[in-house]
N, C-alpha and C positions, 0 to 999 in steps of 0.2 A: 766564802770570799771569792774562789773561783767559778761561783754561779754569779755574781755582785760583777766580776769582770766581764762576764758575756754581757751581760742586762747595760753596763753602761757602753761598752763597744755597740752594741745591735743598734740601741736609742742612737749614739753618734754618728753611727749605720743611714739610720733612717733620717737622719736629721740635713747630710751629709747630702741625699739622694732631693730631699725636697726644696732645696736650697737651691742646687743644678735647676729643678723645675723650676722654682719661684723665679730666679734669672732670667728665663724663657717668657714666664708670665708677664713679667713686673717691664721689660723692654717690649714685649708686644704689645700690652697694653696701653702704654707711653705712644706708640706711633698708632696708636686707633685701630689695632687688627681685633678681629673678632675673638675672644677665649671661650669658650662654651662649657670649660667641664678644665674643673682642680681638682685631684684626688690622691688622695694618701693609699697606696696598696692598690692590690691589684685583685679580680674576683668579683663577688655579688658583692651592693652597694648594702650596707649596715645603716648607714643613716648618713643624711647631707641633707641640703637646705641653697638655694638658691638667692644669690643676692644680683640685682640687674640680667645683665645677659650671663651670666656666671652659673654652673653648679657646683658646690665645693660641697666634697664627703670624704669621706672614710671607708676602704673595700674591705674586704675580707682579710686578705693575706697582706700585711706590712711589710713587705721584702722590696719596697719604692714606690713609685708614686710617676704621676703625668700629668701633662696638661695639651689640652685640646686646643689647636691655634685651627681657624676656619683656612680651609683651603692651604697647606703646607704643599704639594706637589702638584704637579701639572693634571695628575691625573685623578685626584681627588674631586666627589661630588659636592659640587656647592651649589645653596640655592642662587638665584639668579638676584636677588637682593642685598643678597651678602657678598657677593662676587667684589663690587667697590672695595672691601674691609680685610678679605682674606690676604692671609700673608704672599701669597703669589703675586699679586698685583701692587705690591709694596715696590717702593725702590731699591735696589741692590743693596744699597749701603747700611739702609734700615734694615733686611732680611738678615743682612752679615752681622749685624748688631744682635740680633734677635738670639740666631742662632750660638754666637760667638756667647751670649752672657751666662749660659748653663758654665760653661769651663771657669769663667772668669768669676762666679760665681768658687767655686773651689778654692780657684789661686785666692780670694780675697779671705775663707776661712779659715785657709791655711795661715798665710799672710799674718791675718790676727793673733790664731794661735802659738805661734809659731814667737812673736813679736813679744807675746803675754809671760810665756816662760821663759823667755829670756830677761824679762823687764820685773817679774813676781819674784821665777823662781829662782832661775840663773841657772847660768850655762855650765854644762857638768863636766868637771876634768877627772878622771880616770887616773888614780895613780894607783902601785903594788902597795900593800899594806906592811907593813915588816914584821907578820906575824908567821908562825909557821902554820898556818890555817891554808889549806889547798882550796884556790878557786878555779884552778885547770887542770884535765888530768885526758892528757892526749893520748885517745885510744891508739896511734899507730907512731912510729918512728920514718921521720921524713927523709923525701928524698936526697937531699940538700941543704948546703947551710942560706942560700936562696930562700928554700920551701921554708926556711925558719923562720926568714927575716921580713917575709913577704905575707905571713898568715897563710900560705894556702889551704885550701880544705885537704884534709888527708883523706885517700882512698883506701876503699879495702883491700887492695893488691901490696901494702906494704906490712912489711912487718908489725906484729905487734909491739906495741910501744914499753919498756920496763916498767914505768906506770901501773900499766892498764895489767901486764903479767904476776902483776906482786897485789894486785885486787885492792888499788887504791881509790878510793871517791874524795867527790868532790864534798867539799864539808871536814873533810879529818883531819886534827890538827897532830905533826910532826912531833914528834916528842924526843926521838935520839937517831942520828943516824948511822948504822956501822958503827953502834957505842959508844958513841959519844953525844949527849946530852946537849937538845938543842932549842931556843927559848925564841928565837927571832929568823927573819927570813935569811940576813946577814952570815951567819953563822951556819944555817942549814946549807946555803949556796957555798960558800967556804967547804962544807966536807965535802959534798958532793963532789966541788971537782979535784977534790983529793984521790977520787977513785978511777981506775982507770977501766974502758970498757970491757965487757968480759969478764970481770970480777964481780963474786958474789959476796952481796950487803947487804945484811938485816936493818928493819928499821921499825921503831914502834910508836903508834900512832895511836891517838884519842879519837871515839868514833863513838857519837851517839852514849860518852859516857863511860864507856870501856875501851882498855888497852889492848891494842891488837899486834902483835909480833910479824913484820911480813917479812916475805924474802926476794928476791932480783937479784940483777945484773945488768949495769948502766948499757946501753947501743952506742954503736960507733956511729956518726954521721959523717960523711965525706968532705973536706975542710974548714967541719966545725969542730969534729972530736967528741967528746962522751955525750950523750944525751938520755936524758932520765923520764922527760914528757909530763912536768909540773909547773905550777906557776901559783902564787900565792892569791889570794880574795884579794880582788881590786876593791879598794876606795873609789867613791865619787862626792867630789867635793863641788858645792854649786854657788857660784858667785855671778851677783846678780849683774845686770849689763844697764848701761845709762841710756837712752832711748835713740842718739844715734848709733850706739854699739849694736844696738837690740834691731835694729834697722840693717845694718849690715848682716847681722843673723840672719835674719829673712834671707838674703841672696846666697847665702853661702850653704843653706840649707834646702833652696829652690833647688842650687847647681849641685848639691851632691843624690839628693833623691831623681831629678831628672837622670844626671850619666849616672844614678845604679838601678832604672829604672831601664832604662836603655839597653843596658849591660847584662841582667836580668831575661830580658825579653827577647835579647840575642844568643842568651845559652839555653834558653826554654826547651828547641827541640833538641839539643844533648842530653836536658835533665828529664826529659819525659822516660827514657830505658829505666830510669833511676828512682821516679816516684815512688816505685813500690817496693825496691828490696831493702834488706833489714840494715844497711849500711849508708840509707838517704841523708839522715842526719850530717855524715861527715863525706856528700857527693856537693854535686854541681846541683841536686834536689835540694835539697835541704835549702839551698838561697832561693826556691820560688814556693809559693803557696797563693791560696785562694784566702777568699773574706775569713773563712771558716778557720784557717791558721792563723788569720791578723786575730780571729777571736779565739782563740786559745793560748794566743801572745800574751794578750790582755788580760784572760782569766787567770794563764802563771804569774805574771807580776803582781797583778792586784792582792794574789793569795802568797805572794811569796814575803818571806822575812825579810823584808827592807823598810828603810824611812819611808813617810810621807812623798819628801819630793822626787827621788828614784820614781815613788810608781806614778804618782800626777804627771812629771815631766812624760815620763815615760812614755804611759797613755794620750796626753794631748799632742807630743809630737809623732805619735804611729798615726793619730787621725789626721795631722796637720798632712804627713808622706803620702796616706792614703789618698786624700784629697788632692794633693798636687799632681799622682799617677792619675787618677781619674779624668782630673783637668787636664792633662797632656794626650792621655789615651782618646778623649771624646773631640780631638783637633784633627788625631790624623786623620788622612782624606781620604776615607773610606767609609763606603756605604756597607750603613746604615748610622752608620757614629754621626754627632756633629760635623766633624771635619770634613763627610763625603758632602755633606749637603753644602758647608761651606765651598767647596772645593765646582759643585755646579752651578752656584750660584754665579761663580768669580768668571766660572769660562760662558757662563750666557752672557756674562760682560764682556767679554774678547770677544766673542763673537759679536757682539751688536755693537762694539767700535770699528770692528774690523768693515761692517757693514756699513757702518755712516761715512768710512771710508774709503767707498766705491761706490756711495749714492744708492744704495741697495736699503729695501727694507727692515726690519729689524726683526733675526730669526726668534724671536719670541721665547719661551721658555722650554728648556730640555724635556725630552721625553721619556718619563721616568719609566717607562713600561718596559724600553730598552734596557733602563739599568738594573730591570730587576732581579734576573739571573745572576750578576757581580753581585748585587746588595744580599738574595739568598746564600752565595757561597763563600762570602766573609762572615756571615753571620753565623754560619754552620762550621768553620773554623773557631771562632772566637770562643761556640756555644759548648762544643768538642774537649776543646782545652782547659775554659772554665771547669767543665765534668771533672774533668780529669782531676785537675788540682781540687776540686771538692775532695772526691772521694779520697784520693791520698789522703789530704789533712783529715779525714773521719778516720780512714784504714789504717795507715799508715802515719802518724802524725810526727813533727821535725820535733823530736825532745828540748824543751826549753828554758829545763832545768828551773 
């Protein structure tokens, strides 16, 4: 099941990348620029087949795919025939179309996705179970009754958590605590905070079948008062939404992957010290990953003990998020992304209004040779980082239980 999860991630993978291409194609096409070559992967050509001015095939390695637009940069050879056709000789606004439909291509899959599980499957509410079955079990004791109320990720610098010292997992269900015989979550909360910190409580627990006797001592947290570092197996209940509801989904789900997208990408170079030690899971690491951890996301859910709609939803809204960062990351104006190209297109437009308005020529199109050195050295950032978080997620992977 968790090979079943890579296989349909990679497929969404690739499906996700040619999509972005088709974009590119399907709006150049439309304004009569040249396409000369559609391809699935990258490598020696396996087989393809030519229809009009077109080659479409299949490469060696499926890790994405492109498409060939005649004449994309100033400095590109074109034959002297095809010069009429090539994207450079386009008008601004067709170029920015061309360029812009890769992203918008994403936001629309998304969009769908996104729209479908709301409308099929319905939208998941998360509530605690009232069983004494543990579905948290907080390796450290926090700084704060803030840190509590806030979620933060817990560092390795804090204590360990009474939990995590009495060697409780996640999966065990509670059976008495400090002696006393406990059947719901209700009741197990009730003794607990009978106890006060510092005092030592036996408690026994069901685990894979067998009775396990443990022992602890609740932590003190600064004005919250005893802390144990448990939390019961969340419920998720899915009710489906009526098609404007499912409409407003979409937005609400744009705006929270966009600002955790953002937010994400602003503690990157904090989390880089972090990728690799044995404590990532519960750093500022653990919130970033490469493809390679969204597919080991996938691979845990699909193999893990849940309903049906848990893993579907699941899965079509990580590709729907995946999608939407894609679509945002290939905006910013930076060379070699869409967005740099956007971003030259707009100012050879400044420039040649500025110039009709002085009766001056029109300075014609940027000189991409200049911007090669910028476009090398984002790309050698981007390429760096990408590594990075590969290898974490193979070396080092964010347990995801």
């Amino acid at each position: 099941m968790d090979a079943l999860g890579w296989l349909i991630f990679l497929v969404a993978l690739l499906l996700s990348v040619m999509l972005h291409e088709t974009g590119h194609f399907v709006a150049a096409k439309r304004f009569g620029m040249k396409c000369t070559r559609y391809f699935v992967g990258f490598g020696p050509t396996l087989w393809s087949f030519t229809r009009g001015e077109t080659e479409y095939g299949i490469k060696a390695f499926p890790i994405g795919g492109f498409v060939k637009i005649v004449g994309m940069t100033s400095i590109d050879e074109v034959d002297e025939e095809d010069e009429p056709r090539s994207f450079r000789q386009a008008p601004g606004w067709q170029r920015l179309i061309v360029l812009a439909a890769g992203s918008f291509m994403h936001f629309l899959l998304a969009a769908v996705l996104i729209f479908g599980v709301a409308l099929a499957i319905g939208v998941g509410d998360v509530t605690s179970s009232n069983t004494t079955q543990l579905g948290t079990v907080s390796p450290y004791v926090p700084a704060n009754e803030q840190a509590i109320l806030s979620g933060a990720s817990c560092t390795a610098g804090e204590a360990e958590s009474p939990a995590a010292r009495a060697g409780l997992k996640v999966g065990d269900q509670v059976t008495s605590f400090d002696g006393v015989a406990v059947s719901n979550w209700t009741q197990l909360d009730h003794e607990i905070l009978k106890v006060k910190p510092g005092v030592p409580v036996t408690l026994t627990v069901l685990r894979d079948g067998h009775s396990l006797t443990l022992n602890t001592a609740l932590a003190e947290v600064k004005g919250h008062g005893s802390f144990f570092g448990i939390a019961p197996m969340a419920l998720t209940v899915f009710q489906r939404q009526n098609p404007i509801d499912a409409i407003k989904y979409i937005g609400t789900g744009f705006s929270v992957v966009v600002t955790g997208s953002a937010q994400a990408i602003g503690h990157l170079p904090a989390a880089v010290p972090s990728l690799f030690a044995a404590d990532r899971s519960c750093s500022a690491a653990g919130n970033v990953g490469s493809v390679v951890g969204a597919a080991q996301a996938t691979g845990a859910t699909v193999a893990a003990n849940e309903g049906w709609r848990q893993k579907v939803s699941f899965v079509l809204l990580l590709i729907a998020s995946l999608n939407i960062f894609w679509g945002v990351l290939n905006l910013l104006p930076l060379l070699p992304l869409d967005g740099g190209h956007i971003a030259i297109v707009i100012w050879e437009r400044i420039r040649a209004w500025f110039a009709r308005r002085r009766h001056r020529p029109d300075p014609g199109l940027v000189d991409y040779s200049k911007a090669a050195p910028a476009m090398l050295s984002v790309f050698a950032v981007i390429a760096v980082f990408s590594l990075l978080l590969v290898f974490a997620d193979i070396f080092n992977p964010v347990n995801y239980g």
